[in-house]
C-alpha positions in Angstrom: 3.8 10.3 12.5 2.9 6.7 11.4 6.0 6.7 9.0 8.2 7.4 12.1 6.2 4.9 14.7 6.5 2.0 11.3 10.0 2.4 11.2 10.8 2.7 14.8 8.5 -0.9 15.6 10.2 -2.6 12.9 13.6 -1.5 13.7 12.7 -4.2 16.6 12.1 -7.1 14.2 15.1 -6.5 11.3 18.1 -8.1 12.5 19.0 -8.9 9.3 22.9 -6.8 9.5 25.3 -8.7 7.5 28.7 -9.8 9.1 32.0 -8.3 7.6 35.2 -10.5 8.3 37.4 -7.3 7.3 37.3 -4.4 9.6 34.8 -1.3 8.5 37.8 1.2 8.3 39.7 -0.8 6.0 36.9 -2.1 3.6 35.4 1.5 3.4 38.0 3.1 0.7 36.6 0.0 -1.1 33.1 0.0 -0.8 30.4 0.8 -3.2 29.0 3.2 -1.1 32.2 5.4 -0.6 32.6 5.2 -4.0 28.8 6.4 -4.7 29.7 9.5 -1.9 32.5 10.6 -3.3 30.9 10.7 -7.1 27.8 12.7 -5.6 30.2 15.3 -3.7 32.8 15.7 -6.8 29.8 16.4 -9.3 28.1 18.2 -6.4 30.6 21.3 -8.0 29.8 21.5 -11.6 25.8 20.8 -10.8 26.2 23.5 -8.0 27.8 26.3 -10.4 24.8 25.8 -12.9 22.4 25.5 -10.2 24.0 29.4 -8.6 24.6 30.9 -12.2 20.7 30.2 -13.3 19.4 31.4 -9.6 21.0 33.9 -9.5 20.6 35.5 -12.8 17.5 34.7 -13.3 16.3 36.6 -10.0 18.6 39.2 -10.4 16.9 40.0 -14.0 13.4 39.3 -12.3 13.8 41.6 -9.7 14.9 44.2 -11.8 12.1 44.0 -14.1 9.5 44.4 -11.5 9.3 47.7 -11.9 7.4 46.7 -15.3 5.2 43.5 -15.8 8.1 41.7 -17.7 9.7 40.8 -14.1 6.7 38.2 -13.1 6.9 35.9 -15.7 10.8 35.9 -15.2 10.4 35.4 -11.8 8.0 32.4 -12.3 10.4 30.5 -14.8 13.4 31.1 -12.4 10.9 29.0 -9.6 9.8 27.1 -12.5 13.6 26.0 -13.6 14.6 25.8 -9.5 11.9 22.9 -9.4 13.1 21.3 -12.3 16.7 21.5 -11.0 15.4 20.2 -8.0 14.1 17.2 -9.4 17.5 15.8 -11.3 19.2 16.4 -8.0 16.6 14.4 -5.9 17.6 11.6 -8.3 21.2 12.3 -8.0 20.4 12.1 -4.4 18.3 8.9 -4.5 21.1 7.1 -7.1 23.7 7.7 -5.6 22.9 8.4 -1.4 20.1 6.1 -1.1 18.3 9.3 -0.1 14.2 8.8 -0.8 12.9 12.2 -1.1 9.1 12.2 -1.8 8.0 15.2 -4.4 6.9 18.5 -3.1 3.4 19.2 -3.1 2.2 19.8 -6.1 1.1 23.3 -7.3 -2.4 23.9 -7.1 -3.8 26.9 -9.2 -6.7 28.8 -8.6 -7.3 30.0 -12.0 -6.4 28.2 -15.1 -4.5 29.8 -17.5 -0.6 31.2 -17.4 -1.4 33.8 -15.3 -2.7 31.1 -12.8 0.3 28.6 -12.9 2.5 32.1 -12.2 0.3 32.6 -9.4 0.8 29.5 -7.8 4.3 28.7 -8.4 5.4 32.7 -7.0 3.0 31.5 -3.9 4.3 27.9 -3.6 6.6 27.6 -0.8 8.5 24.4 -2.1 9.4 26.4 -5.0 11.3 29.3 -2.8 13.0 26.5 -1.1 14.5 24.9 -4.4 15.5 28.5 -4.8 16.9 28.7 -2.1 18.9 25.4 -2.0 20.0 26.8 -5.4 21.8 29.5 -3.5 22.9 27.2 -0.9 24.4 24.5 -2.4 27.2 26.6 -4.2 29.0 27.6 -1.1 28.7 23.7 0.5 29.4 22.5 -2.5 32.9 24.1 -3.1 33.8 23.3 0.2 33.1 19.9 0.3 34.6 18.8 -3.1 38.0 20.6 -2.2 38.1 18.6 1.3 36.5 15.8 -0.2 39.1 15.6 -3.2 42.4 16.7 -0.9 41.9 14.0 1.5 41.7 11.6 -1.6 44.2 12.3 -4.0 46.5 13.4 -0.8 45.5 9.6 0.7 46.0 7.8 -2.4 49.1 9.5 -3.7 51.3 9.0 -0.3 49.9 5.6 0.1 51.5 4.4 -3.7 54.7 6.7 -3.2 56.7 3.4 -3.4 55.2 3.1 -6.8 56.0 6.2 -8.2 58.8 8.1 -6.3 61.4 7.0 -8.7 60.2 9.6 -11.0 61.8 12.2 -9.3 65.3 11.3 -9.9 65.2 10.3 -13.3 63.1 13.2 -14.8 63.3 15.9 -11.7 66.8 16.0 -11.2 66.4 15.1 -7.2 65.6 12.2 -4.4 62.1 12.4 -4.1 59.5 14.1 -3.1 60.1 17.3 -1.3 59.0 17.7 1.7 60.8 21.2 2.8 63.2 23.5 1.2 64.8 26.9 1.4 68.2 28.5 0.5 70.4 26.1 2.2 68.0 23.3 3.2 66.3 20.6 1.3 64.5 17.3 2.7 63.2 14.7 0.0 61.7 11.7 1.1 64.2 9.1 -0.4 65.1 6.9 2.3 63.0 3.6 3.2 62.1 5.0 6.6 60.5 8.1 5.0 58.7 6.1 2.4 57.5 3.8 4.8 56.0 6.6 7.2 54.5 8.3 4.1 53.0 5.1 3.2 51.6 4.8 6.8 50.4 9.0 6.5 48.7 7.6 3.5 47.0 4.7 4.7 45.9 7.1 7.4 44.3 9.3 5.2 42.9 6.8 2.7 40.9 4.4 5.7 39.3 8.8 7.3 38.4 9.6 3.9 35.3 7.7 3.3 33.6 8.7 7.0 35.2 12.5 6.3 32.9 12.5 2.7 30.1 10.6 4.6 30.3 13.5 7.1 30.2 16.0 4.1 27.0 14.0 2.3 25.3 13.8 5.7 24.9 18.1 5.5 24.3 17.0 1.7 21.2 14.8 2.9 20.0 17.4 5.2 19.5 19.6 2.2 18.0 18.0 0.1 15.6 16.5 2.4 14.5 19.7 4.1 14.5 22.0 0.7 13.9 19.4 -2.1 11.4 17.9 -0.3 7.5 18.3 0.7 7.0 20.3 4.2 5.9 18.8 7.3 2.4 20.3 6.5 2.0 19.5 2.5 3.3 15.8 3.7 0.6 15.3 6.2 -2.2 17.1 3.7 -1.1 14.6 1.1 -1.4 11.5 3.7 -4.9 12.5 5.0 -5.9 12.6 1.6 -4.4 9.3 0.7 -6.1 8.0 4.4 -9.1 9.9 3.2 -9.5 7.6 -0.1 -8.6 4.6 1.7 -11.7 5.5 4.5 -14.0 6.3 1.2 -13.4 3.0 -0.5 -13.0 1.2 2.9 -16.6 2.5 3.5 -17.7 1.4 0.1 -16.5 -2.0 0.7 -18.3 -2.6 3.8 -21.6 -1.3 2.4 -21.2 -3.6 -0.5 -20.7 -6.6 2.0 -23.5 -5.4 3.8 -25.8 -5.2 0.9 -24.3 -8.9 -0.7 -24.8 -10.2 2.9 -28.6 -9.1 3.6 -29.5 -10.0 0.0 -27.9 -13.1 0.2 -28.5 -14.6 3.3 -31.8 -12.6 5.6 -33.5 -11.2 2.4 -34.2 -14.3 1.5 -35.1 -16.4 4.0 -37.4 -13.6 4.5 -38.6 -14.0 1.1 -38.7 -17.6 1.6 -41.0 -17.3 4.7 -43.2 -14.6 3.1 -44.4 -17.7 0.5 -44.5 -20.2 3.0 -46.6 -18.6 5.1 -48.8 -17.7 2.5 -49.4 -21.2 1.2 -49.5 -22.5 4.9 -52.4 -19.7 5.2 -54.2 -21.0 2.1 -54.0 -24.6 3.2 -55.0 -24.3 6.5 -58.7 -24.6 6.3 -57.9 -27.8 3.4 -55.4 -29.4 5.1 -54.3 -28.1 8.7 -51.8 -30.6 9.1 -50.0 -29.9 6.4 -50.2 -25.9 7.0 -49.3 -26.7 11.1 -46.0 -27.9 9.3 -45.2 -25.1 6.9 -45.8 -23.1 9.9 -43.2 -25.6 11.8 -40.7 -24.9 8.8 -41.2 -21.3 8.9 -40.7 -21.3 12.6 -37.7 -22.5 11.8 -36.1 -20.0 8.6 -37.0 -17.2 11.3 -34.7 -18.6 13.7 -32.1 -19.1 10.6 -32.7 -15.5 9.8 -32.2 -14.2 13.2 -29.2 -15.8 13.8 -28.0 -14.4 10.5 -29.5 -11.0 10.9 -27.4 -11.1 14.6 -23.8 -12.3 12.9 -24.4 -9.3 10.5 -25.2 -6.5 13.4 -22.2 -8.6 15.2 -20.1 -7.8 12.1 -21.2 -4.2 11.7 -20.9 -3.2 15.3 -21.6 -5.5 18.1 -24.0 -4.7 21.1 -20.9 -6.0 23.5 -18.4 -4.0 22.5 -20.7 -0.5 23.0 -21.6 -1.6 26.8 -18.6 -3.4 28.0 -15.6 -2.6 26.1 -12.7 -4.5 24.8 -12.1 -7.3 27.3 -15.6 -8.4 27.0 -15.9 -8.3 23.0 -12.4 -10.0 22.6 -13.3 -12.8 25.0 -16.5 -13.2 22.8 -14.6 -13.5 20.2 -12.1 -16.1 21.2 -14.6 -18.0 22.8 -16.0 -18.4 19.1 -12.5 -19.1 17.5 -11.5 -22.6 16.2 -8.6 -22.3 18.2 -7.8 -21.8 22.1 -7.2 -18.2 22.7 -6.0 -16.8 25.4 -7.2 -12.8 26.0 -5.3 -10.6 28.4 -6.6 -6.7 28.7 -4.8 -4.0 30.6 -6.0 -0.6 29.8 -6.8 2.4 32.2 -9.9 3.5 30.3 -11.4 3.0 27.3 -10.1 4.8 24.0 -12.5 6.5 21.5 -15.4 4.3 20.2 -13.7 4.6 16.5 -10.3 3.0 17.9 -12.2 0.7 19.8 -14.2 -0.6 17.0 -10.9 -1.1 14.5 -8.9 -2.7 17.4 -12.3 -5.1 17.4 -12.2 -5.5 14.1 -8.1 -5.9 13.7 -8.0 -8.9 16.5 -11.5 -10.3 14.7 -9.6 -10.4 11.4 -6.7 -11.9 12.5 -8.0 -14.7 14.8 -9.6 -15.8 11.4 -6.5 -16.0 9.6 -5.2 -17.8 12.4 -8.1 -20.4 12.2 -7.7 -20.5 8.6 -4.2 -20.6 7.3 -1.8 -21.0 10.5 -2.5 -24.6 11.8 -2.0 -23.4 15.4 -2.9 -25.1 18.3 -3.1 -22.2 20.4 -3.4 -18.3 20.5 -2.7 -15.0 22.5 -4.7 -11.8 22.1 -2.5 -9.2 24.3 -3.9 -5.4 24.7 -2.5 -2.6 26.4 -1.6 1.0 26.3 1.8 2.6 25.8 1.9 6.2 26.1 -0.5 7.7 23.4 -0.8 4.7 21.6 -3.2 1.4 21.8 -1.3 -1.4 21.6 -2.8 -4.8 20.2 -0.4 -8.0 19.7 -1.8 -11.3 18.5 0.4 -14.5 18.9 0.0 -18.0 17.9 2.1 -21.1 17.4 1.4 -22.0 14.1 3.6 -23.1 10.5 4.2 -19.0 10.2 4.9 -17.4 6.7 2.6 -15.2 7.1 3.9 -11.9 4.5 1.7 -9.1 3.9 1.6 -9.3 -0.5 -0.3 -6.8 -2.6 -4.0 -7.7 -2.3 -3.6 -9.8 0.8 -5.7 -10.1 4.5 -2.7 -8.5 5.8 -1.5 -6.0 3.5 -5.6 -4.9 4.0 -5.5 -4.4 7.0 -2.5 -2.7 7.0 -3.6 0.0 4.8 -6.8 0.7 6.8 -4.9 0.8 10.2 -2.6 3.3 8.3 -5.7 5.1 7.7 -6.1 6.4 11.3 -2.2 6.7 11.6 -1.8 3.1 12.8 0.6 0.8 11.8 1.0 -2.9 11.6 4.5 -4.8 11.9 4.1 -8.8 10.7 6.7 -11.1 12.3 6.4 -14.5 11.0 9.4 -16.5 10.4 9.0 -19.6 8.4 8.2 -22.3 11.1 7.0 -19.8 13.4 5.8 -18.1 15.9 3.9 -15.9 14.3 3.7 -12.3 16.1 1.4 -10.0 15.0 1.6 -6.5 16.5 -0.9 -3.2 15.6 -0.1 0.3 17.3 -3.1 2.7 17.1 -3.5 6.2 18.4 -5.1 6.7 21.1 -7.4 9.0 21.6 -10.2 9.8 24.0 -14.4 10.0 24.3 
C-alpha cells in the first residue's frame, strides 16, 4: 500500500520526460529498448522448452512414484529446480524488461533436516507458481517468438527489397520476388511501382513491430510478476517485519536520547543541587549569608532543571498535543521556531493518538531543518485529510537542495513514516521552494 501511494505522490513531482525531435514510431525499430524486447521474446523459446521439458518430466516421474516414498523427494527437486529457474528468468526479466521483481518469500521449515526443507518447499505456494509459470510460459512463448520474429524478418526484408531483389534474376531464373503463381499466372515484383509499395508494406511493418513485441512482453511482465514473484500476503509479511525492525530500533533510539538527555542535562543539575544544598545547610548556622546565597543559586539550577525536565516531556509527548490536538501543538511549535510560520489545520476529527503524535513529531523535525539549514525567511505548516490518509505539507522559501542521502534528517524520517505505511515525497529544487509533503494513514480512536 505505501509502495503504490510513494509512487503515485511522486508521479506529481517527476517531470523529468526527455524530448525526442524524431517521432516515437520511427525511432522505435531503433531503440535500445526494442532491441532489449525482442532479445527477451526470441530467447523466451529456447528458455521456455527447457523450462516445460524439466516441469514436466520431473512431475510426471514424481507423480508416479508416489505410490512409493521415492516420488517426494522428486517432487521436492522439481519445486526446488522451478525456483531456481525462476530466479535466472527474474534476471532475464530485470536485464532486459526493466522488470524489478522482488524474491518470493523465503521458505521457512519447521523441522531442520531434508525431510524439513521437503516439507516446506511441497507447502510453499511460490514454489507451485514457478511451477506453474514453467507450464505456462511454453505455450506464450511459442506464440510470441513466431509473431514476434514474422513481423520482423517480414518488416525488415520488404523494407531492403531494393537491396536485394536482383538476386532473383541472376541466380533464380525470374523478375523478382513472387508474389502469386499458378499454371498460367505469375506476378513478381520487378517493376519500380511494386518495389516501392513493398518498400512502404515494409516500412509499415518495421515502425508496428516494436509496440506489437511490447504488446507481447507486457503478457511476459504480467507473468513474471504475478508467478515469479512474492504474493500480496508474503510481500506485506516481509514489510511489517521490515516496519517492525525499524519500530524496534526507532524505540531503542529514543530511549537512548532519553537516557543521554536526563543524564546529561536534569541528572545533574540535580546532582548539582543535592551538594549545594548540603553545604548551604552546613554553613548556615557559620555563615547565613553565604548559605542564603547557595540557597539563591540553587533556587535557580531548579528552575534550569525544570525547564529542561519540561523540553524533555515536550519531546517525549507533549501535555498540548493530548488535550487539544494538532492545531494547538503545531502553533506551539511555530511560535518557538526561528522562523515565521504560518499553521493552517483542516481536519474533521482527530486521527489515532499514534498518528497524531508522528505527524507532531514529522512537522517538529522539519521546522528544525528549516531553521537550521534552509535560510528561509518564512514557513507554511499545511494539514488536512484526503480520503483515508493525513496529509501534512511543510513549505518554506529557502536556498532548497534539500535530498534525502543515506543517514540523513530526511532519509530518517522517511523510513520511520514508512514504518506505519506512510510516505514522504521531498521537492526541493536548487534555489527553491522547498515542498515537503508526508501522507500518513489515517486511522481512528
Amino acid at each position: 500500500m505505501a509502495m503504490e501511494y510513494r509512487e503515485r505522490y511522486r508521479a506529481g513531482y517527476d517531470d523529468g520526460t526527455r524530448r525526442h525531435r524524431m517521432p516515437a514510431a520511427l525511432r522505435a525499430p531503433f531503440e535500445r529498448r526494442s532491441m532489449r524486447e525482442l532479445g527477451y521474446v526470441l530467447l523466451g523459446l529456447p528458455i521456455g522448452i527447457v523450462l516445460f521439458v524439466f516441469a514436466v518430466t520431473m512431475v510426471s516421474l514424481g507423480a508416479g512414484l508416489l505410490v512409493t516414498f521415492l516420488g517426494v523427494p522428486v517432487l521436492a527437486a522439481a519445486l526446488a529446480g522451478c525456483r531456481g529457474f525462476g530466479a535466472l528468468e527474474r534476471a532475464r526479466a530485470r536485464g532486459l524488461l526493466g522488470v524489478e521483481v522482488a524474491d518470493p518469500e523465503p521458505l521457512r521449515p519447521r523441522k531442520d533436516g531434508l525431510m524439513g526443507w521437503m516439507g516446506a518447499i511441497l507447502k510453499s505456494g511460490a514454489s507451485w507458481r514457478h511451477l506453474l509459470y514453467a507450464v505456462l510460459q511454453f505455450p506464450w512463448a511459442v506464440f510470441s517468438f513466431c509473431v514476434a520474429l514474422a513481423f520482423w524478418a517480414y518488416g525488415w526484408a520488404m523494407l531492403t527489397y531494393p537491396l536485394w531483389f536482383w538476386v532473383f534474376p541472376m541466380y533464380a531464373g525470374q523478375g523478382g520476388l513472387q508474389l502469386y503463381g499458378d499454371e498460367h499466372h505469375r506476378v513478381y515484383l520487378d517493376n519500380p511501382f511494386e518495389i516501392t509499395v513493398t518498400v512502404l508494406v515494409g516500412a509499415l511493418f518495421t515502425m508496428a513491430t516494436p509496440w506489437i513485441v511490447r504488446a507481447l512482453t507486457t503478457v511476459d511482465r504480467l507473468l513474471v510478476h504475478g508467478l515469479l514473484g512474492p504474493s500480496r500476503l508474503g510481500a506485506r509479511v516481509v514489510e511489517l517485519e521490515s516496519d517492525r525492525g525499524m519500530v524496534v530500533d526507532t524505540a531503542a533510539a529514543d530511549l537512548r536520547r532519553i537516557e543521554r538527555d536526563l543524564h546529561d542535562g536534569a541528572q545533574a543539575r540535580l546532582v548539582n543541587l543535592a551538594m549545594d544544598l548540603g553545604l548551604a545547610k552546613e554553613k548556615l548556622r557559620e555563615d547565613p549569608r553565604a548559605a542564603a546565597r547557595m540557597v539563591d543559586e540553587a533556587h535557580g539550577e531548579v528552575k534550569t532543571a525544570l525547564q529542561e525536565l519540561r523540553d524533555l516531556a515536550r519531546g517525549i509527548h507533549p501535555a498540548v498535543l493530548t488535550d487539544r490536538g494538532l492545531d494547538a501543538a503545531l502553533s506551539a511549535v511555530a511560535s518557538r521556531s526561528a522562523v515565521p510560520v504560518r499553521v493552517e489545520v483542516d481536519l474533521p476529527s482527530r486521527p489515532a493518538p499514534a498518528i497524531e503524535g508522528i505527524a507532531y513529531f514529522t512537522v517538529c523535525e522539519l521546522l528544525q531543518n528549516i531553521g537550521k539549514h534552509s535560510g528561509a525567511r518564512s514557513a507554511t505548516v499545511d494539514v488536512w485529510r484526503a480520503q483515508d490518509r493525513l496529509m501534512l505539507q511543510v513549505t518554506d522559501d529557502g536556498a532548497g537542495g534539500a535530498v534525502p542521502t543515506p543517514g540523513s534528517g530526511l532519509t530518517g524520517l522517511a523510513e520511520r513514516l514508512d514504518a506505519v505505511d506512510g510516505i514522504l515525497v521531498v521537492d526541493s529544487p536548487p534555489g527553491g521552494p522547498t515542498r515537503i509533503t508526508a501522507a500518513l494513514p489515517w486511522r481512528t480512536h
